[in-house]
C-alpha positions as CSV (number, residue, x, y, z in Angstrom):
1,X,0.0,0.0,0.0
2,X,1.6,3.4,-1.0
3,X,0.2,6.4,0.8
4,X,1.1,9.9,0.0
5,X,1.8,12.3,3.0
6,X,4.8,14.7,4.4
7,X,6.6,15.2,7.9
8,X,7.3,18.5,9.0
9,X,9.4,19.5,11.8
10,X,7.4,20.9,15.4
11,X,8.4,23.9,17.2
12,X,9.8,21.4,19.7
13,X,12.7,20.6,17.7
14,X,14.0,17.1,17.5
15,X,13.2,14.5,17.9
16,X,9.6,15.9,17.4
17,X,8.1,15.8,14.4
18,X,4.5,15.9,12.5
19,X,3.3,13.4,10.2
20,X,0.8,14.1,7.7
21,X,-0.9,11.4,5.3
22,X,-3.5,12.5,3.3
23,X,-7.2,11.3,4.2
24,X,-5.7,11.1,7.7
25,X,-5.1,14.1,10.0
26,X,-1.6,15.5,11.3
27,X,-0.3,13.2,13.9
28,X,2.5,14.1,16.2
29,X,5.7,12.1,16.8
30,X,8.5,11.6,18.5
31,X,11.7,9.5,18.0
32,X,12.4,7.3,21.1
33,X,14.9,5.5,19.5
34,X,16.7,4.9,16.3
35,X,20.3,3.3,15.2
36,X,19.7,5.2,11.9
37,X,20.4,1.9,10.1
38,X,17.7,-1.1,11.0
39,X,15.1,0.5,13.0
40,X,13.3,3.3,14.8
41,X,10.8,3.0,17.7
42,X,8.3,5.9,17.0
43,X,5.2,7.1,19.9
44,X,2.1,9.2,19.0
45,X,-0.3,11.0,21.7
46,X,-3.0,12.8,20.0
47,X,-5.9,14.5,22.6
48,X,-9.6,14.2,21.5
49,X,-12.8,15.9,22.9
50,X,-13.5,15.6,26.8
51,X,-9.9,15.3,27.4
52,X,-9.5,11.6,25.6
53,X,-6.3,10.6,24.6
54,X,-5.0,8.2,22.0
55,X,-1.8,6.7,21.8
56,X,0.3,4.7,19.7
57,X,3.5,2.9,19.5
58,X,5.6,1.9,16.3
59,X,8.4,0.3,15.5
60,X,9.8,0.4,11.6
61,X,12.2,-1.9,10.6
62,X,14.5,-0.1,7.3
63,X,14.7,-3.6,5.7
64,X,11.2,-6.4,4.9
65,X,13.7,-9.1,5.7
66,X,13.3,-7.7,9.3
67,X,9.2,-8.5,9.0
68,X,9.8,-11.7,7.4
69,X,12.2,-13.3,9.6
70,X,10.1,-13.2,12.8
């Protein structure tokens, strides 16, 4: 599936960024942790109405093998 979309940098400065898919809203991120070469683990925390929140935890592998080999 190929989506198209854009990051943008916040006004926090790194490792905050925005994320922005369209058909989707902007989502907020932030880099936990990365070794620039075979993964990064990403989280998300987006506030809704009534003080709901919604949050989300990613890793991305840079390479399929990673996905396949499990």
């Amino acid at each position: 599936m190929k989506r198209n979309g854009q990051i943008l940098p916040m006004p926090l400065g790194d490792p905050h960024l925005s994320v922005d898919y369209e058909g989707s809203w902007i989502a907020p991120y932030v880099i936990l942790d990365t070794d620039y070469e075979n993964f990064s683990c990403i989280y998300s925390c987006t506030e809704y109405n009534f003080g709901y929140y919604s949050d989300f935890s990613f890793i991305f592998p840079a390479r399929q093998a990673f996905l396949t080999n499990t």
